[in-house]
C-alpha positions in Angstrom: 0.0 0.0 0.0 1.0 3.7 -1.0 0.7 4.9 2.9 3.6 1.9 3.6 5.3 3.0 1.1 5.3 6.8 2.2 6.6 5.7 5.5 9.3 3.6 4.2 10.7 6.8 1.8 11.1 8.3 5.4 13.1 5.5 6.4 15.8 5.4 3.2 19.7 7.4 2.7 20.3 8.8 -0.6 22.9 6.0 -1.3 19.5 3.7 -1.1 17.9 5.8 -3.8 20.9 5.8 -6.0 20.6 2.1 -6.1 17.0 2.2 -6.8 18.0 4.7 -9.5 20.6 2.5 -10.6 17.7 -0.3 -10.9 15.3 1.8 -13.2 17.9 3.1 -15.3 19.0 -0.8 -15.9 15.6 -2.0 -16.4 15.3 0.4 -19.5 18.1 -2.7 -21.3 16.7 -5.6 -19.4 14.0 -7.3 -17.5 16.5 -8.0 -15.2 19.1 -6.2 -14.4 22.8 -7.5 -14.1 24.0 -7.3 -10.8 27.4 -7.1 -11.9 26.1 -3.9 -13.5 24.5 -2.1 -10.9 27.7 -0.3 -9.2 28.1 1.8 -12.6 24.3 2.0 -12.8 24.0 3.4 -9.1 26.9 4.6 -9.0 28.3 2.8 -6.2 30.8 0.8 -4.6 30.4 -3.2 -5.2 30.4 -3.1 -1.1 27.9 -0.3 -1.4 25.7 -2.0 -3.7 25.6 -5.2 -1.7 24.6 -3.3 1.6 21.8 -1.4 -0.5 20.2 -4.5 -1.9 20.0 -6.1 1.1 18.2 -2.7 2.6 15.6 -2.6 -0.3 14.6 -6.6 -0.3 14.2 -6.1 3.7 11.9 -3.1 2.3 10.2 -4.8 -0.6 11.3 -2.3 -3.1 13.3 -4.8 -5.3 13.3 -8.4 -6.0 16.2 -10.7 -7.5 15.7 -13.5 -9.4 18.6 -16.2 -10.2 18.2 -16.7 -14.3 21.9 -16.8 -16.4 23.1 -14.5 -14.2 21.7 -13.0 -10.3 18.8 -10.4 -11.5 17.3 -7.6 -10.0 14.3 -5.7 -10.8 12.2 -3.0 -9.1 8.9 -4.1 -7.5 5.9 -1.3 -7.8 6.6 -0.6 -4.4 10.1 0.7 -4.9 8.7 2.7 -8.7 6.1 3.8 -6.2 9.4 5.0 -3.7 11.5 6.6 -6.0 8.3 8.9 -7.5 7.2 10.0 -4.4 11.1 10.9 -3.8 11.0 13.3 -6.5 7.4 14.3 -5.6 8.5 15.6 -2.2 11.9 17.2 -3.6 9.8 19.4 -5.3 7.4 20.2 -2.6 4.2 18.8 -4.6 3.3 16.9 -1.7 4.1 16.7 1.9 2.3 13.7 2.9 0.0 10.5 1.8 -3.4 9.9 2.8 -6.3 7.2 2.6 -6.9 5.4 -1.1 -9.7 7.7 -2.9 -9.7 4.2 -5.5 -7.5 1.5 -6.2 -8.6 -0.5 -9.7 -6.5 -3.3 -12.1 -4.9 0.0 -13.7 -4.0 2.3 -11.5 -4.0 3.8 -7.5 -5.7 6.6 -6.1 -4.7 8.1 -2.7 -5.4 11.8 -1.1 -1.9 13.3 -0.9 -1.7 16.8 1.4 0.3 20.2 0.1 -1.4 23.4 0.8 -4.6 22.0 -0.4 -5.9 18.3 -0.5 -4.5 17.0 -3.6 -5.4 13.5 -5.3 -2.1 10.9 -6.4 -2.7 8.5 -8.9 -0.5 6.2 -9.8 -0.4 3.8 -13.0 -0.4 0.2 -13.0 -0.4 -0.9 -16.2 1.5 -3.5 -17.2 2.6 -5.0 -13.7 1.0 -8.5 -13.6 -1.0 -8.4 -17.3 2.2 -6.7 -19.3 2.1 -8.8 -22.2 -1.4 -8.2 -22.8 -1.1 -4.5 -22.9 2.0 -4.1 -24.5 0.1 -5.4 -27.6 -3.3 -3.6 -27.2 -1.9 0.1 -26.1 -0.5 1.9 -28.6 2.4 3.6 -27.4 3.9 0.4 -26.3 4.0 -1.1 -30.3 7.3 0.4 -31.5 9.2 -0.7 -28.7 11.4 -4.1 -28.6 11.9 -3.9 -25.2 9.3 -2.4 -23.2 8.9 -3.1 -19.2 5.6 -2.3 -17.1 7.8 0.2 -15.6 8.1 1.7 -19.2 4.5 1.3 -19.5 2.9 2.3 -16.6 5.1 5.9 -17.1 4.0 6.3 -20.2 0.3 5.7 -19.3 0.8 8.9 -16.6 2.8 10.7 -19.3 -0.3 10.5 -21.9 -2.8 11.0 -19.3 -0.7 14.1 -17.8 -0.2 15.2 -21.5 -4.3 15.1 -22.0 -5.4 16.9 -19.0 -2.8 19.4 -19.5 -4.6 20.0 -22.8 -8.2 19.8 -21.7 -7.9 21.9 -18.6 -9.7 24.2 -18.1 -11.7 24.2 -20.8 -13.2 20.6 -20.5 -14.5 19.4 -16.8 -11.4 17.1 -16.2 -9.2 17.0 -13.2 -6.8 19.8 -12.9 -2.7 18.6 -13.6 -0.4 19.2 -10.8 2.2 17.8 -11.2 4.0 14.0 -13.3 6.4 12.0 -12.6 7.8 8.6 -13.9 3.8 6.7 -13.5 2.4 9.2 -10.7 0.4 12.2 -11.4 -0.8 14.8 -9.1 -3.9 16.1 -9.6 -6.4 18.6 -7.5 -9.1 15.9 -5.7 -12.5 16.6 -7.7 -15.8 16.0 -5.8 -18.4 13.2 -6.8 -19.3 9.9 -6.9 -19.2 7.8 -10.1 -21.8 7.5 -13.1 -22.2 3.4 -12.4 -22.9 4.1 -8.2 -24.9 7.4 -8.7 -28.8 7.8 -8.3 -29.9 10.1 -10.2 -33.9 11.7 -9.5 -36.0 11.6 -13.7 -35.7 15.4 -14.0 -31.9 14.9 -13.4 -31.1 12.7 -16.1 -31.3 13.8 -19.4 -29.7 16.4 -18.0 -26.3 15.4 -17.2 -26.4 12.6 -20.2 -25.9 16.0 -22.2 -24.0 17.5 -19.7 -21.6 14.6 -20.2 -21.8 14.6 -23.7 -20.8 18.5 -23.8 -17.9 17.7 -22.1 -17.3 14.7 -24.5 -17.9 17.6 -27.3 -15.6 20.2 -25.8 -12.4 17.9 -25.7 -13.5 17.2 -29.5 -13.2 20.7 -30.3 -9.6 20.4 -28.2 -8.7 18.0 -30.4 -8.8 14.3 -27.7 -11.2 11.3 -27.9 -11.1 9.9 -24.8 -11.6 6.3 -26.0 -12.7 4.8 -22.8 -15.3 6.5 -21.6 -17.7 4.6 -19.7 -20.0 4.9 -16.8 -16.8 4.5 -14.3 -15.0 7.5 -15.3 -17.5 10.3 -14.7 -18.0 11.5 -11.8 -21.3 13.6 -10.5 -21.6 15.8 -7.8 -23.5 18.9 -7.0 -21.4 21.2 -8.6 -21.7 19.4 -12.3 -19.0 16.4 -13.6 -15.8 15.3 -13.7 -14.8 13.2 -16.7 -11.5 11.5 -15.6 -8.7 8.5 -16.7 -7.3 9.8 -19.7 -4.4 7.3 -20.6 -5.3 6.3 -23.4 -7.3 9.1 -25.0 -6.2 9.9 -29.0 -6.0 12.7 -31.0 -9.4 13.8 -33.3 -6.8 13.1 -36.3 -6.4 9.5 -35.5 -6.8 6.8 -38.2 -10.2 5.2 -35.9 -10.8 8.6 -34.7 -14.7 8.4 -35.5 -15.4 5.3 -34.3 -13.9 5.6 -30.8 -16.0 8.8 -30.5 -18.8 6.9 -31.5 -17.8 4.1 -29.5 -17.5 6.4 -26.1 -21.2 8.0 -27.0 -22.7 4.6 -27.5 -21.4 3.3 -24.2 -22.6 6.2 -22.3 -25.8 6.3 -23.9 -26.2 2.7 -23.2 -25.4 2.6 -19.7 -28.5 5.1 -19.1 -30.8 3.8 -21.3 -29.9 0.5 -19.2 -30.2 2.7 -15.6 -33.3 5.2 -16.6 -35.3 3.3 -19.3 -38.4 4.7 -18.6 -36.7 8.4 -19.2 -33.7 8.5 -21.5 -35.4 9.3 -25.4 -34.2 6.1 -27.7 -31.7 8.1 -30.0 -29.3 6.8 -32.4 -25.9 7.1 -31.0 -24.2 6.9 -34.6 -26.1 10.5 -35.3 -25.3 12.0 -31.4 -21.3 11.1 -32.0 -21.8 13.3 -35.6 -22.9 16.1 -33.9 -20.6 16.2 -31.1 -17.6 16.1 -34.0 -19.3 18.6 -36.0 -19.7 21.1 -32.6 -23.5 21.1 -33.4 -24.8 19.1 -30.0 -26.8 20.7 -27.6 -29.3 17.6 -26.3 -30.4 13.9 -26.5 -34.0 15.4 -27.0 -33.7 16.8 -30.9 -32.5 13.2 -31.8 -35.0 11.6 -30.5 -37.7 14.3 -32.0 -35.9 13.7 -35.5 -36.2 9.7 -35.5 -39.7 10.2 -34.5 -40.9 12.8 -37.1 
């Protein structure tokens, strides 16, 4: 857990985050990295390195594995170590809090600085790599890729596309990024899937969603994924988060992941509210929302019916 993990950065000498330096900069050559390699990677003494790597197993951060040659490789915990490192050198955070959401993907946790912040950090890749190196995109040129490679490069796309939507599309504000960790300001809410929404509400925020959708269209990203688990609702209007895999209007399947994302959300609340959502065709809504002509559900559903 991130709060551990915050306790053990506490807890380390520089020396033991030169060797876990030394580690990540190996593991961009090799799954595993050469332990005969790691005193020019860390640069350390051999006796140095051998007092480190016994202080990180103790701590989890690394593991070793015995293949050709004696291996060593950083677990999440010690990716997770060396980000919040550079997250407190910079005074982005000052301390960790309770998980706001942990998934398959990625970790959530409520980090303090002079406001209540939100971490997330990426997870792609860890114990499923092979399966995402071939379906995410920015892994496919790449003979060697790590999950360390991929889960930073996840938080590098996602920090790239709320950089660019913000403030102009309802998206969590960017902090701060670093290797897979973003900082972001904590948004209010509850998700699509766990909300209740009253009849008069819902229509409603479908198009308030769909705006939003519409907005980062004009700012030229599809998200790609959107679903009823990455919008959240509150009071004060939406939040449409997890952005890693978002792609730009100009993309070759460009149209069909837009219509893709307005189909899902469409069909999650004609699923939740049928008795109030208008049947429309999703195919026409995802035209309008790429021609900047959408304003509600309703004048589809008046069209099919005329």
């Amino acid at each position: 857990m991130v709060e551990n993990v915050a306790r053990v950065v506490a807890e380390l000498d520089p020396e033991d985050f030169y060797l876990l330096s030394g580690v990540e900069q190996g593991m961009r050559f090799s799954e595993w990295v050469n332990r005969e390699k790691l005193p020019d990677y860390a640069d350390l003494t051999p006796e140095e390195v051998e007092y480190r790597l016994d202080r990180c197993m103790k701590r989890d951060l690394i593991e070793r594995r015995t293949i050709q040659y004696e291996g060593y490789q950083l677990t999440f915990e010690g990716y997770d170590v060396l980000a919040l490192h550079t997250f407190a050198e910079r005074d982005t955070i000052e301390g960790v809090g309770a998980p706001l959401g942990v998934g398959k993907e990625s970790d959530v946790y409520e980090v303090q600085s002079y406001r209540p912040l939100a971490l997330k950090f990426h997870r792609e890749g860890y114990t499923n790599f092979r399966e995402v190196n071939r379906e995410r995109e920015y892994t496919a040129d790449h003979h060697h890729v790590s999950w360390l490679y991929t889960a930073r490069k996840a938080a590098e796309r996602e920090y790239e596309a709320l950089e660019t939507l913000y403030p102009d599309v309802a998206v969590p504000r960017p902090v701060d990024h670093n290797r897979h960790g973003i900082v972001m300001a904590k948004f209010e809410g509850v998700e699509l899937a766990r909300a209740t929404l009253d009849d008069e509400q819902v229509v409603g925020v479908l198009d308030l969603v769909l705006r939003e959708v519409a907005s980062a269209h004009d700012a030229g990203l599809i998200h790609a994924d959107l679903s009823e688990h990455n919008v959240a609702v509150a009071s004060s209007g939406i939040t449409v988060f997890d952005w890693p895999q978002s792609v730009s209007t100009d993309h070759e399947n460009a149209a069909d992941l837009l219509e893709r994302d307005v189909s899902n959300l469409i069909g999650f609340f004609e699923r939740k509210y049928p008795a109030v959502v208008p049947d429309v065709d999703a195919a026409s809504v995802a035209d309008a929302v790429a021609a900047e002509e959408f304003e509600t559900v309703r004048e589809f559903a008046a069209s099919r019916s005329s």
